[in-house]
C-alpha positions as CSV (number, residue, x, y, z in Angstrom):
1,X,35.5,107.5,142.5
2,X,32.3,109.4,143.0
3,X,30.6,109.9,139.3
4,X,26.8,109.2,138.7
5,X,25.3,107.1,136.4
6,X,26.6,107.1,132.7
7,X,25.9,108.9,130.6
8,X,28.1,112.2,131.7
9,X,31.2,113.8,130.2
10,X,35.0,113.1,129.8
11,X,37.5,115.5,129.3
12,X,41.0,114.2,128.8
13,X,43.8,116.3,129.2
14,X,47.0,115.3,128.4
15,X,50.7,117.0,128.5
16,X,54.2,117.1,127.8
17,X,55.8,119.7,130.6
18,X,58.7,121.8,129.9
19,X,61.5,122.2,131.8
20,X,60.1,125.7,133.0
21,X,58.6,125.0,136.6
22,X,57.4,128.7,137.7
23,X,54.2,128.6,139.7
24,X,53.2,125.5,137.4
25,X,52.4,123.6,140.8
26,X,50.6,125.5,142.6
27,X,48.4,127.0,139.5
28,X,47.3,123.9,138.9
29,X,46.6,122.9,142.6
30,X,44.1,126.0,142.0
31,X,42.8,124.2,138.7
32,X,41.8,121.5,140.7
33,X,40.1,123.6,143.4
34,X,38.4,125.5,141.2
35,X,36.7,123.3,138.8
36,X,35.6,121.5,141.6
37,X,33.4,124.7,142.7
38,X,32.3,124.9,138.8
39,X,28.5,123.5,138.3
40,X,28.8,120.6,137.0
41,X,31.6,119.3,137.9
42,X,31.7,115.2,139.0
43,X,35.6,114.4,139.6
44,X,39.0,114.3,138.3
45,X,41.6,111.9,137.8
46,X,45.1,113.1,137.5
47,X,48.9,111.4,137.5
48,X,52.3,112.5,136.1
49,X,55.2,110.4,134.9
50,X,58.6,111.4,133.4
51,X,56.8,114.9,132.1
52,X,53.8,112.9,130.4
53,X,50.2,114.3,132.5
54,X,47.3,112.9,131.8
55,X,43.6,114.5,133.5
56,X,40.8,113.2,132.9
57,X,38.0,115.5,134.4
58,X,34.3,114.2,134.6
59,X,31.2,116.5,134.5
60,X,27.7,116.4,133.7
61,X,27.1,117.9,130.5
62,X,28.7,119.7,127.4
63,X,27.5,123.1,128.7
64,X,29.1,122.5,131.7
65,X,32.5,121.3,130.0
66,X,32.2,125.0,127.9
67,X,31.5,127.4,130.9
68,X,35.0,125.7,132.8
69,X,37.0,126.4,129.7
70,X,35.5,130.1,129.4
71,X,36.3,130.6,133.3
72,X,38.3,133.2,133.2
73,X,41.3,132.2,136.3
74,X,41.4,129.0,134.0
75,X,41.3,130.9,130.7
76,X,45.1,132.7,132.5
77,X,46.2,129.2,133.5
78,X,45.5,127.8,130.0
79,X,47.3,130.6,128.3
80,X,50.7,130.3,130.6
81,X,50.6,126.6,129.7
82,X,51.1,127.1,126.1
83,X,54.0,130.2,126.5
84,X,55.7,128.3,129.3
85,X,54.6,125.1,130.9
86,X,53.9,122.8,127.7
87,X,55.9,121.4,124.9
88,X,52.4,120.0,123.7
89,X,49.1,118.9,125.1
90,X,45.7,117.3,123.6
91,X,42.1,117.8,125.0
92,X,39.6,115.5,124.0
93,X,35.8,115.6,125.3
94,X,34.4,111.8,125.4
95,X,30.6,110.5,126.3
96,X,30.8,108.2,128.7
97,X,27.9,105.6,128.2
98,X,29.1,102.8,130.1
99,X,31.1,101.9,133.2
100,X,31.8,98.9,135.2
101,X,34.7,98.6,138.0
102,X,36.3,96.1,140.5
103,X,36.9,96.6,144.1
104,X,39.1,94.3,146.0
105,X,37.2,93.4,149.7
106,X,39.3,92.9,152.5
């Protein structure tokens, strides 16, 4: 995982899908594209179990977080989520002021 030094920006996204599939996979393969090409974007995490998501996007700053939300191909994406693609979902925005990691070496 490629993030800089703390502090930055968490954004946690996390989902309950519906049973309604239509275009919800590749819209949010276009998500993913997109916010990367957004200024301030740092990285994403993303897995999905049994209709539970969880995201967790990283940038550099709150302005940053506000002008991906106000994009207006995401703004579309957001809206079909809540008529079709989601039973219920939770954002929360976290500053991230420390991080430590392991790697295993071969």
């Amino acid at each position: 995982m490629t993030t800089p030094q703390p502090p930055y920006y968490a954004v946690i996204f996390t989902s309950q899908r519906s049973t309604v599939d239509e275009a919800y996979e590749q819209t949010a393969q276009r998500m993913l594209e997109l916010a990367a090409l957004q200024d301030g974007f740092l990285h994403v995490d993303s897995v999905r179990e049994q209709g539970l998501g969880i995201t967790v996007s990283y940038w550099r700053d709150l302005e940053s977080i506000h002008n991906w939300k106000q994009q207006a191909e995401h703004m579309s994406a957001q809206q079909s989520g809540k008529e079709k693609w989601y039973t219920a979902y939770q954002v929360r925005i976290c500053k991230v002021e420390r991080e430590y990691g392991f790697e295993a070496q071969d």
